[in-house]
C-alpha positions, -999 to 999 in steps of 0.1 A, spaced: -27 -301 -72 -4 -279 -60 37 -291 -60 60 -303 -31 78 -277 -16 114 -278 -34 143 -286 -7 172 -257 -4 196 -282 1 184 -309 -28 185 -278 -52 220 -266 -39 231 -303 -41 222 -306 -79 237 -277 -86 271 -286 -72 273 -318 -92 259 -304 -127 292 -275 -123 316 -301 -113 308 -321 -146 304 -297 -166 342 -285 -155 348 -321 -160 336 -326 -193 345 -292 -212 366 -292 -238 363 -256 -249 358 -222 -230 353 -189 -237 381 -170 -223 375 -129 -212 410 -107 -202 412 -69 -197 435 -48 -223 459 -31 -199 453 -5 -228 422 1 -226 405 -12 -199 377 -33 -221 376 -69 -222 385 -95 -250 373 -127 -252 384 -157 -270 377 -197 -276 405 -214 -255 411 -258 -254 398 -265 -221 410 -295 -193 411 -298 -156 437 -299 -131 431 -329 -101 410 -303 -80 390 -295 -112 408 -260 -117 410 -255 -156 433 -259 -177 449 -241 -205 477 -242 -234 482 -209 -250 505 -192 -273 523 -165 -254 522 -142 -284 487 -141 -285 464 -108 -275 450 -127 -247 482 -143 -231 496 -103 -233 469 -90 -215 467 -119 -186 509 -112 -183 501 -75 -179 466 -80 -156 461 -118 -145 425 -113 -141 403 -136 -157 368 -151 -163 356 -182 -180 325 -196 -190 323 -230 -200 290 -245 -217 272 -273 -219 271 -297 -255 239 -307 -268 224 -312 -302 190 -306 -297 171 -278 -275 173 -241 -266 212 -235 -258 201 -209 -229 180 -235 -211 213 -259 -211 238 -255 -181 268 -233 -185 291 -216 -155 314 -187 -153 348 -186 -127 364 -157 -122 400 -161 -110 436 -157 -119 456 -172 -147 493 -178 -143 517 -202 -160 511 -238 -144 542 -249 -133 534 -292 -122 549 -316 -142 516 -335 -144 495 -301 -158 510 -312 -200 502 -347 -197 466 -341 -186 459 -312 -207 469 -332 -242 452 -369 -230 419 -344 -229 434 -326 -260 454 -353 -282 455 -330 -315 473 -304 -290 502 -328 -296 512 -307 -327 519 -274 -314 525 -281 -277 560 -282 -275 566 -247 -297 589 -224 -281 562 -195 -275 533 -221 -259 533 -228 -221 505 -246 -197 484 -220 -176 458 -224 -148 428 -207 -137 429 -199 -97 392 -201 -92 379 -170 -64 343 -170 -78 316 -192 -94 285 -183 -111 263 -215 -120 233 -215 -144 212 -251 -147 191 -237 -173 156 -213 -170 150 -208 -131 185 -228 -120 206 -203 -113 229 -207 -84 260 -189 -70 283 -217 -59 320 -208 -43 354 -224 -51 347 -251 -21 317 -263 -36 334 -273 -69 366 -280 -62 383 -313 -48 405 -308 -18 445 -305 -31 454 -337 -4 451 -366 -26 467 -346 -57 500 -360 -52 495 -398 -50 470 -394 -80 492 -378 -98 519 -403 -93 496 -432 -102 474 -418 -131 495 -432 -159 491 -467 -145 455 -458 -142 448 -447 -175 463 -480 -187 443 -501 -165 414 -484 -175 423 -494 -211 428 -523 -203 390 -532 -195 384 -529 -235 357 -506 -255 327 -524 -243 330 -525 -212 337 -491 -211 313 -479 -235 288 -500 -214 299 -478 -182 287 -445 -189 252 -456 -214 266 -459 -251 273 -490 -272 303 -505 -286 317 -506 -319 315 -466 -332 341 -451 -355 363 -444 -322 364 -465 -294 360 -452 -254 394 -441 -237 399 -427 -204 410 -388 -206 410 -382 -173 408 -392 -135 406 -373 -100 396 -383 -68 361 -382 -76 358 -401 -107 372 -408 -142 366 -387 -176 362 -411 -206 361 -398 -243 351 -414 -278 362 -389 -301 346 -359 -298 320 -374 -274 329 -369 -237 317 -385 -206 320 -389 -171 319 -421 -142 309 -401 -109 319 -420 -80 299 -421 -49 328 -413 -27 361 -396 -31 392 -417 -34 423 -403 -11 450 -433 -30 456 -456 -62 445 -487 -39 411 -469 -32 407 -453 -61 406 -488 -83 382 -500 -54 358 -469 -63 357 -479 -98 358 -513 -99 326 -509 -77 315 -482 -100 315 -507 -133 295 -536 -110 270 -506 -104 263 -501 -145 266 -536 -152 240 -543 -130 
């Protein structure tokens, strides 16, 4: 029996929402620069978080190879990859952005960067660190064997209008998240209460909220985008009657 025909504009969709989660939910990247020197690229493993319009997110040691080369040449990529235990890593989603990196200069860039990355407490206020952002221009999206997709910046990326009342609120967010207790939260995105670390949220944008246990990170999609606190605490209080239910 031969298959349905697959939909354009379903496949397209998917794809989409698989990168911005994956952006969402990295904690790592692998991070390629050019040697002014030489012309050759260098990559490295970089701690990974997202900005409010899902831009990444760095903190890196300006005497390091790789911070020299972006200050001489800002010109960057960075492939982020999916998790997983079990399975063939190349049929597992992964995407590359290619962009600029410069130093990121909004006051609320450090505090989301170390709620993704506690243990980046230690070294984050040394003199020769400093926050840096990836300017996305290009996007190359892989779902796995036969899901390959090129996406652009607009796809992926959350619209900078609601940035600054999110930003303003996202303390008192985070708490109030906290304040619904491991269970339920644990109950929210599929996994059960009681492990060795309890659920925290890590993360929030217009589009949802990033939760972590530990090393295990996950995300609460919501089915429309929030443009203020009022609406954003609508979107997941709706959100939590959804996976109760």
């Amino acid at each position: 029996m031969a298959k349905p025909p697959v939909d354009p504009e379903t496949v397209h969709a998917e794809a989409v929402a698989d990168a911005k989660r994956l952006m969402r939910l990295a904690r790592t990247g692998a991070l390629a620069t050019l040697d002014p020197a030489v012309g050759a690229p260098l990559t490295t493993l970089v701690g990974v978080a997202s900005d409010f319009d899902g831009a990444p997110l760095f903190l890196m040691s300006t005497l390091a190879r790789h911070t020299r080369h972006l200050a001489a040449d800002p010109r960057a990529s960075l492939l982020l990859t999916e998790e997983r235990e079990r399975g063939d890593p190349l049929n597992h989603p992964r995407i590359s952005l290619n962009g600029r990196v410069d130093k990121a200069s909004s006051p609320h860039v450090r505090a989301r960067y170390l709620q993704r990355n506690p243990k980046a407490k230690l070294y984050a206020d040394f003199t020769d660190f400093a926050f840096f952002r990836l300017t996305v221009e290009a996007v190359h999206f892989n779902g796995g064997f036969g899901r390959a997709d090129l996406l652009t910046p607009a796809d992926i990326l959350i619209g900078r209008g609601t940035e600054t009342a999110l930003a303003e609120a996202e303390s008192r967010l985070i708490d109030w998240v906290g304040a619904f207790g491991d269970e339920a939260l644990a109950r929210l995105v599929g996994h059960e209460a009681g492990g060795r670390q309890a659920w925290r949220a890590v993360g929030l944008d217009a589009e949802g909220l990033d939760l972590a246990a530990g090393g295990r990170p996950a995300r609460v999609q919501f089915a429309a985008a929030a443009s203020d606190e009022a609406e954003w605490r609508a979107h997941f209080v709706r959100a939590s009657g959804a996976r109760a239910g």
